[in-house]
Chimera marker file (.cmm) of the C-alpha trace (Angstrom):
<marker_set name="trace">
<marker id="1" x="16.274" y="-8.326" z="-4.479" r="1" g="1" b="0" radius="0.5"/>
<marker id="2" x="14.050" y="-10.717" z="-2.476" r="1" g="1" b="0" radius="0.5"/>
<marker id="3" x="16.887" y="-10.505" z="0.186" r="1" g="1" b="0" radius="0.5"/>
<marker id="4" x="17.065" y="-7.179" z="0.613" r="1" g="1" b="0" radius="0.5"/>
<marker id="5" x="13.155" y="-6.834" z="0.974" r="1" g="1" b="0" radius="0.5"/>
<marker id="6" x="13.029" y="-9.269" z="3.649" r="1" g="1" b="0" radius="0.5"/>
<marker id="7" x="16.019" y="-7.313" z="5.376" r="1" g="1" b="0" radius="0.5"/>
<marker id="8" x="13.245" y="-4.102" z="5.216" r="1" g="1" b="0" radius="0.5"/>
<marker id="9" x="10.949" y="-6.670" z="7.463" r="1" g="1" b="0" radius="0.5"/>
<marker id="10" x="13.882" y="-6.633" z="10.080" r="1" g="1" b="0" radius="0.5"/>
<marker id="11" x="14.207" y="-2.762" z="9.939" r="1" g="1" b="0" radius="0.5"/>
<marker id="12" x="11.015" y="-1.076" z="9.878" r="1" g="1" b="0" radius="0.5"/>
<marker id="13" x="8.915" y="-3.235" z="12.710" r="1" g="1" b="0" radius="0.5"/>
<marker id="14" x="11.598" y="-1.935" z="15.860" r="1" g="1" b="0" radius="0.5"/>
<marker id="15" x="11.507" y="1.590" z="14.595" r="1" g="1" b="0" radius="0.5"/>
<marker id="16" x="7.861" y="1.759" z="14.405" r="1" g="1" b="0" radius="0.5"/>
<marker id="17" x="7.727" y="-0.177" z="17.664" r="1" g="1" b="0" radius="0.5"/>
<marker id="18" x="9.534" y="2.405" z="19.457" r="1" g="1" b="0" radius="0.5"/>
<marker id="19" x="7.691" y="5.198" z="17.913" r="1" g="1" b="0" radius="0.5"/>
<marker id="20" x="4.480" y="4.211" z="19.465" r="1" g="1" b="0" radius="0.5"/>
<marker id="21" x="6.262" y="3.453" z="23.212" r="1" g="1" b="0" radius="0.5"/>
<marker id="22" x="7.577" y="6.777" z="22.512" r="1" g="1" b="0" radius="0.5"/>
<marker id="23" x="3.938" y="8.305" z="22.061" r="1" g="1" b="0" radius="0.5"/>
<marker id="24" x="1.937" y="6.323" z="24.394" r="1" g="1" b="0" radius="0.5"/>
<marker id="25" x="4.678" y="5.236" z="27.197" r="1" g="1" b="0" radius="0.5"/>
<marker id="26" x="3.312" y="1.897" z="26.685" r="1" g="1" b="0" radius="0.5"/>
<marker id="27" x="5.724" y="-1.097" z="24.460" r="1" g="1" b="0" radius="0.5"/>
<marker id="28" x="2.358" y="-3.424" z="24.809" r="1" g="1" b="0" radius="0.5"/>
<marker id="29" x="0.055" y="-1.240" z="22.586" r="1" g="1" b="0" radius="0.5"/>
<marker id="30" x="2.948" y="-1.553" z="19.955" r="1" g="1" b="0" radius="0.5"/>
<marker id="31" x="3.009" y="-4.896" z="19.861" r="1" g="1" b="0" radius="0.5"/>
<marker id="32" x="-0.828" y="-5.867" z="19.783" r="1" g="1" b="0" radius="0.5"/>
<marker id="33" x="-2.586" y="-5.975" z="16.941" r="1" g="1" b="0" radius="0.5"/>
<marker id="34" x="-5.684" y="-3.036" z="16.821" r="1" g="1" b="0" radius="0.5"/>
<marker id="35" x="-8.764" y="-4.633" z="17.802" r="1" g="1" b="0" radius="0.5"/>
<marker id="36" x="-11.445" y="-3.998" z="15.237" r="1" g="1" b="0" radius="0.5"/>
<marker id="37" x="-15.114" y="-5.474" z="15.151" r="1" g="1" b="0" radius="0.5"/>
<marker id="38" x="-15.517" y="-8.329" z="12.148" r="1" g="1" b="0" radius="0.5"/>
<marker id="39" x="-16.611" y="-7.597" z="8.782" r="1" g="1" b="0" radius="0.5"/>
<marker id="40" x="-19.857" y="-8.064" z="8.254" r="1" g="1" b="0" radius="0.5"/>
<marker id="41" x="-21.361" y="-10.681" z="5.809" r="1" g="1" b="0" radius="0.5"/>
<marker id="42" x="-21.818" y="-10.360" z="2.467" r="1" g="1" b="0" radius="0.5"/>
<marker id="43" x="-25.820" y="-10.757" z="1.208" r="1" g="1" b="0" radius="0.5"/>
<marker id="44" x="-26.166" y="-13.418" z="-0.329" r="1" g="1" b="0" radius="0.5"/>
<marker id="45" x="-26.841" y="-13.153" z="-4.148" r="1" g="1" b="0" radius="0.5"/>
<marker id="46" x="-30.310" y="-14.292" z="-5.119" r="1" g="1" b="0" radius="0.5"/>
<marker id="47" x="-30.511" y="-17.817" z="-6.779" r="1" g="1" b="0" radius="0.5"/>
<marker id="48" x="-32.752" y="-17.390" z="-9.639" r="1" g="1" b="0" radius="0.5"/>
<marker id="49" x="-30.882" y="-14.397" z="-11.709" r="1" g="1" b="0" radius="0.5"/>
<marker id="50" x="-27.716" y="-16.686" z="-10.813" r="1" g="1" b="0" radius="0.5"/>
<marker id="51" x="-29.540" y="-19.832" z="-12.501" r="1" g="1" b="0" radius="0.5"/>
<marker id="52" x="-31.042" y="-17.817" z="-15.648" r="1" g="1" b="0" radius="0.5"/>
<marker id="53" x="-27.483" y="-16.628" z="-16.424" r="1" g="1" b="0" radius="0.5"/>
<marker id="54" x="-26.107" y="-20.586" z="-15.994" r="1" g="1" b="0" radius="0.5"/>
<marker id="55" x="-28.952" y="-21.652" z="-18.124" r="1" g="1" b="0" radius="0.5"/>
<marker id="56" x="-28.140" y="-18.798" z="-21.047" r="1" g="1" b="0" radius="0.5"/>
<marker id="57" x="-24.610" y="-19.840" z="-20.437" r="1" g="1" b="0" radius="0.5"/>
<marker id="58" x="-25.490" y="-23.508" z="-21.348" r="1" g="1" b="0" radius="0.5"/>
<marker id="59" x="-27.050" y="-21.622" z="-24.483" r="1" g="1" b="0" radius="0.5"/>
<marker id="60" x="-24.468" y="-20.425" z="-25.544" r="1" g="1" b="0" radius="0.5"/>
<marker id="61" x="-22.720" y="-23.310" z="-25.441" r="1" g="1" b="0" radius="0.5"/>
<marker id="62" x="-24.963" y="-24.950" z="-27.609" r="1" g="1" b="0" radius="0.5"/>
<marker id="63" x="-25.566" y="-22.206" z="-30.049" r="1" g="1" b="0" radius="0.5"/>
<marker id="64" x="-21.771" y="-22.148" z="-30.670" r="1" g="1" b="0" radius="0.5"/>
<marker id="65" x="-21.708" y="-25.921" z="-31.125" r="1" g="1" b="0" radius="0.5"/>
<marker id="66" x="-24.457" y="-25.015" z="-33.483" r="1" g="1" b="0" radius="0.5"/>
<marker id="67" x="-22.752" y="-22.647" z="-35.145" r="1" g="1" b="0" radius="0.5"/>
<marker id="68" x="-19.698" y="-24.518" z="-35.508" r="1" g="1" b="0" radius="0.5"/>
<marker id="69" x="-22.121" y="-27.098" z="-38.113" r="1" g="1" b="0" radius="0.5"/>
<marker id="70" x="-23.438" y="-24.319" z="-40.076" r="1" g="1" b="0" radius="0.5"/>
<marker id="71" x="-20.846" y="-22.034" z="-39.802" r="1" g="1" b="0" radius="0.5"/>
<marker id="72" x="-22.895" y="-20.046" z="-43.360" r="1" g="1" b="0" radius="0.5"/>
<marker id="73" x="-25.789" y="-19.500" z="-40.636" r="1" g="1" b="0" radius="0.5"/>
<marker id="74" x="-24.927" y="-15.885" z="-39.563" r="1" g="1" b="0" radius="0.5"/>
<marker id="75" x="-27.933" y="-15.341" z="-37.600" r="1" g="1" b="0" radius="0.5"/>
<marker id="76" x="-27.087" y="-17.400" z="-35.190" r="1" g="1" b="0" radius="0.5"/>
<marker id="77" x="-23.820" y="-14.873" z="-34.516" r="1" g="1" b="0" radius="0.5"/>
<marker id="78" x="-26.565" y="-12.407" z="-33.894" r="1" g="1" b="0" radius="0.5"/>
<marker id="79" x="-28.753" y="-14.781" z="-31.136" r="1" g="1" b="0" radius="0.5"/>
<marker id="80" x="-24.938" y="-15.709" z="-30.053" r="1" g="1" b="0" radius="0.5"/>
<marker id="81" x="-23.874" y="-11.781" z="-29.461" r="1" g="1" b="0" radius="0.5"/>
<marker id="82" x="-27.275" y="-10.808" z="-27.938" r="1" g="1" b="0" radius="0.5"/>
<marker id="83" x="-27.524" y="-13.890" z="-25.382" r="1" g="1" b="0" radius="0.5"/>
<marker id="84" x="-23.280" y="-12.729" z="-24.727" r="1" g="1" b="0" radius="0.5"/>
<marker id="85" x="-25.047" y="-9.196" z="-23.959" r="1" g="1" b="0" radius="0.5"/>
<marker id="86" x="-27.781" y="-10.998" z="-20.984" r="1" g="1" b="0" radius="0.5"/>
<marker id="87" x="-25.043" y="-13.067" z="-19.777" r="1" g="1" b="0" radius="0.5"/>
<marker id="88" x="-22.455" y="-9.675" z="-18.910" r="1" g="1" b="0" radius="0.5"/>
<marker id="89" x="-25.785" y="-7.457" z="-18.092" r="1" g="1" b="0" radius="0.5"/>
<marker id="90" x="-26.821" y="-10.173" z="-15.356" r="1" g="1" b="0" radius="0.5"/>
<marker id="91" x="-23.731" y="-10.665" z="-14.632" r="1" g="1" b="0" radius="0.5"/>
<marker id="92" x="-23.198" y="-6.779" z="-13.629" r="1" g="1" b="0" radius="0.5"/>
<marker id="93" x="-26.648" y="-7.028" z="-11.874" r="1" g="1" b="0" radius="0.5"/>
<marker id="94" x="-25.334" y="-9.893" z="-9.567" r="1" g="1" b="0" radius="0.5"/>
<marker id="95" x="-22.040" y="-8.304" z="-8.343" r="1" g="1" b="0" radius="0.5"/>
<marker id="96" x="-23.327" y="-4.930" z="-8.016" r="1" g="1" b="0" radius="0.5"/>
<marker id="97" x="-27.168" y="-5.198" z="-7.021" r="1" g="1" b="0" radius="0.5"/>
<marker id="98" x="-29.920" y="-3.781" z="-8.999" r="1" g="1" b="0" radius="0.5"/>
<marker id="99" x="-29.363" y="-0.310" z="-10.953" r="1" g="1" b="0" radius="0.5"/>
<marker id="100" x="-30.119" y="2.562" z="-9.070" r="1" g="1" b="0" radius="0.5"/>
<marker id="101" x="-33.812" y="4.236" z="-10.446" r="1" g="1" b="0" radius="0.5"/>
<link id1="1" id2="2" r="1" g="1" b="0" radius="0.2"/>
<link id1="2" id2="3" r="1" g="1" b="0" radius="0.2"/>
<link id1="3" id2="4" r="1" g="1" b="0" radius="0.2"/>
<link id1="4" id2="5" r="1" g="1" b="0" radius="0.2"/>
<link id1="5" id2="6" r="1" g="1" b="0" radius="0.2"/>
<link id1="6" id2="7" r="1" g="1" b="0" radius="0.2"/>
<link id1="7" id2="8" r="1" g="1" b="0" radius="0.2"/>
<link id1="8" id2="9" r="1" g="1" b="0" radius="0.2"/>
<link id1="9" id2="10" r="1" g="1" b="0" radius="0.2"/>
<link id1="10" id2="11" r="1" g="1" b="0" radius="0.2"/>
<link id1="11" id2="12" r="1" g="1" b="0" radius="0.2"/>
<link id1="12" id2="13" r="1" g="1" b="0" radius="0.2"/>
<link id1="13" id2="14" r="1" g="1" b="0" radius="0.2"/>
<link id1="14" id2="15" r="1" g="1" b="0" radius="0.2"/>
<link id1="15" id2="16" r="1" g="1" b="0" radius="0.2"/>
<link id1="16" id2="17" r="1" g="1" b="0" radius="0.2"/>
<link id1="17" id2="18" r="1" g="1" b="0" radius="0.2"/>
<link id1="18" id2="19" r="1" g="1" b="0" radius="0.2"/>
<link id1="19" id2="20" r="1" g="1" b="0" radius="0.2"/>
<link id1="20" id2="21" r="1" g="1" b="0" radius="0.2"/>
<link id1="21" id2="22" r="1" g="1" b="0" radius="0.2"/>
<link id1="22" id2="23" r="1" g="1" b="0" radius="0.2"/>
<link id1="23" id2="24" r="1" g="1" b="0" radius="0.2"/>
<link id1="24" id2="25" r="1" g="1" b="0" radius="0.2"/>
<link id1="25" id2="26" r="1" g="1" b="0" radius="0.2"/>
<link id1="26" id2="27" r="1" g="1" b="0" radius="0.2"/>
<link id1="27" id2="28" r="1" g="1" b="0" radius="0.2"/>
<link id1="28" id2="29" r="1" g="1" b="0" radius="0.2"/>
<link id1="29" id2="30" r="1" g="1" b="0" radius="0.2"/>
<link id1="30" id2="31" r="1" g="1" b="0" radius="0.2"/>
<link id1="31" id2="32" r="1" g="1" b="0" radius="0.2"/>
<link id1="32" id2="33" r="1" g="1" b="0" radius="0.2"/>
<link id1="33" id2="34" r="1" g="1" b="0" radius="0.2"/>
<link id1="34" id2="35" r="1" g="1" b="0" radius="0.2"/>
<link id1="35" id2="36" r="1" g="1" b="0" radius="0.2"/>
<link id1="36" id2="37" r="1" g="1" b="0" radius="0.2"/>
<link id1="37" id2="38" r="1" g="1" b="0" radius="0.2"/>
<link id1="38" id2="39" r="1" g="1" b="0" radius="0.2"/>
<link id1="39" id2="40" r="1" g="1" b="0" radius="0.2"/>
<link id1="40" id2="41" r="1" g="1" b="0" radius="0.2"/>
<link id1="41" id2="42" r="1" g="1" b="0" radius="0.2"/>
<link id1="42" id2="43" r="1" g="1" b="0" radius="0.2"/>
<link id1="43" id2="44" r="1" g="1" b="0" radius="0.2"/>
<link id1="44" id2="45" r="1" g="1" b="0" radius="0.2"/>
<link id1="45" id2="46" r="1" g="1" b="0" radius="0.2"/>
<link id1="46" id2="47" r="1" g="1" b="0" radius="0.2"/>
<link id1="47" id2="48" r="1" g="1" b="0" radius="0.2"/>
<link id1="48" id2="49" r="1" g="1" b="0" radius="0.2"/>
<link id1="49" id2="50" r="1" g="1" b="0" radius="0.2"/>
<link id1="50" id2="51" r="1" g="1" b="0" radius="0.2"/>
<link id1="51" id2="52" r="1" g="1" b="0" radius="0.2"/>
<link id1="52" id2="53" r="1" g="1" b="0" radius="0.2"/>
<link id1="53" id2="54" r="1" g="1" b="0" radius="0.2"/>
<link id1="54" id2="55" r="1" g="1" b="0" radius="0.2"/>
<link id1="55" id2="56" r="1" g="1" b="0" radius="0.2"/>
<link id1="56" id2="57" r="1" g="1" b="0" radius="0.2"/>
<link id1="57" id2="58" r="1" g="1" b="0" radius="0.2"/>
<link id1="58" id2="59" r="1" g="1" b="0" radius="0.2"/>
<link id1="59" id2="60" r="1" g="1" b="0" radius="0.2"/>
<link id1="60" id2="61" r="1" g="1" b="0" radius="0.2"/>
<link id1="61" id2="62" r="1" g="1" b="0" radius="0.2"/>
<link id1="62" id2="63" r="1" g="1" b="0" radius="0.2"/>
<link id1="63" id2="64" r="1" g="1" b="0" radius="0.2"/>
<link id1="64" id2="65" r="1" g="1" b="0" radius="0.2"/>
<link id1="65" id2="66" r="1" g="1" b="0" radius="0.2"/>
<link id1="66" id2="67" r="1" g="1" b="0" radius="0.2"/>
<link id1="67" id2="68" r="1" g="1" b="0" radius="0.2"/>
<link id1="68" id2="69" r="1" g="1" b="0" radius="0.2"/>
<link id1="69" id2="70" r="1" g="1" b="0" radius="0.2"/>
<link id1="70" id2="71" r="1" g="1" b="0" radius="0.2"/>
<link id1="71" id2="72" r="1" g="1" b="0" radius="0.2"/>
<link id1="72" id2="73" r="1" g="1" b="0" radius="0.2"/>
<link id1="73" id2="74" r="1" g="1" b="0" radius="0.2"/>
<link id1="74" id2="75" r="1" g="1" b="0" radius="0.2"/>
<link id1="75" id2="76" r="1" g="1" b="0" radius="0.2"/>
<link id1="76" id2="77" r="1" g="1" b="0" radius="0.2"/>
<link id1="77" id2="78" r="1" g="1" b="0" radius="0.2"/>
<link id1="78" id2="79" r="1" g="1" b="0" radius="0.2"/>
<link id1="79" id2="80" r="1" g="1" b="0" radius="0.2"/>
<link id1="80" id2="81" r="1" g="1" b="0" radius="0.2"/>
<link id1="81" id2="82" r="1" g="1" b="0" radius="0.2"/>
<link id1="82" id2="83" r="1" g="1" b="0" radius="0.2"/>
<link id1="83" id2="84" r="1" g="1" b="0" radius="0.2"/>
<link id1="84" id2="85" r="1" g="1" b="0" radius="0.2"/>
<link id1="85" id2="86" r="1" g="1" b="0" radius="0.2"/>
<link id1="86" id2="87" r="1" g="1" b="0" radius="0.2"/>
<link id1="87" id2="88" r="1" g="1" b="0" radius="0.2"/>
<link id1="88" id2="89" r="1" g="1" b="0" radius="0.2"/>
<link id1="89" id2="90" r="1" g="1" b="0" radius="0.2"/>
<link id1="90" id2="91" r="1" g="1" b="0" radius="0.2"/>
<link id1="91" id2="92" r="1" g="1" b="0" radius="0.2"/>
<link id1="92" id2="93" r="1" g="1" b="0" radius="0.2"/>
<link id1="93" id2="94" r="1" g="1" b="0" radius="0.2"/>
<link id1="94" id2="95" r="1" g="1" b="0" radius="0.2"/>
<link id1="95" id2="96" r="1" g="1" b="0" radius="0.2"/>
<link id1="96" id2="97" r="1" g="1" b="0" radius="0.2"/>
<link id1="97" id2="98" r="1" g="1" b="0" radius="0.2"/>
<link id1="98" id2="99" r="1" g="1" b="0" radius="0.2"/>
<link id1="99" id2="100" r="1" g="1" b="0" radius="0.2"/>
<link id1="100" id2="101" r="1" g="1" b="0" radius="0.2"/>
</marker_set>
């Protein structure tokens, strides 16, 4: 199977090569990648909501630990679930910005 996809690599590259020198008269542009301008970069997420959701992280942490000595203690499954919610909602807020208003 992986043989007969790399033959496909062989194949298709010529034809399409000679497509374009049919269309443009030219083999160069074929062969030449398509010159595009550079991505630009990526904002930089802000460094405090990144720390507060490390920090509830680290709370989390520790309120499982917690939890694991007094596992009768169902409150703190509540604090536990509720901190889980900050953590995903910040989490959201960080990869895609701020909710729209």
């Amino acid at each position: 199977m992986v043989g007969a996809a790399g033959g496909l690599g062989g194949f298709f590259p010529p034809l399409v090569m000679g497509v374009v020198k049919s269309a443009t008269g030219s083999p160069g542009s074929a062969s030449s990648p398509p010159r595009v301008a550079p991505a630009p970069a990526a904002p930089a997420a802000p460094a405090a909501p990144l720390q507060v959701k490390l920090a509830l992280v680290a709370g989390v942490v520790a309120l499982i630990a917690w939890h694991l000595r007094r596992p009768g203690a169902h409150a703190i499954e509540g604090v536990i679930f509720l901190v889980s919610l900050a953590i995903v909602w910040l989490g959201l807020a960080l990869a895609h910005g701020p909710a729209p208003v």
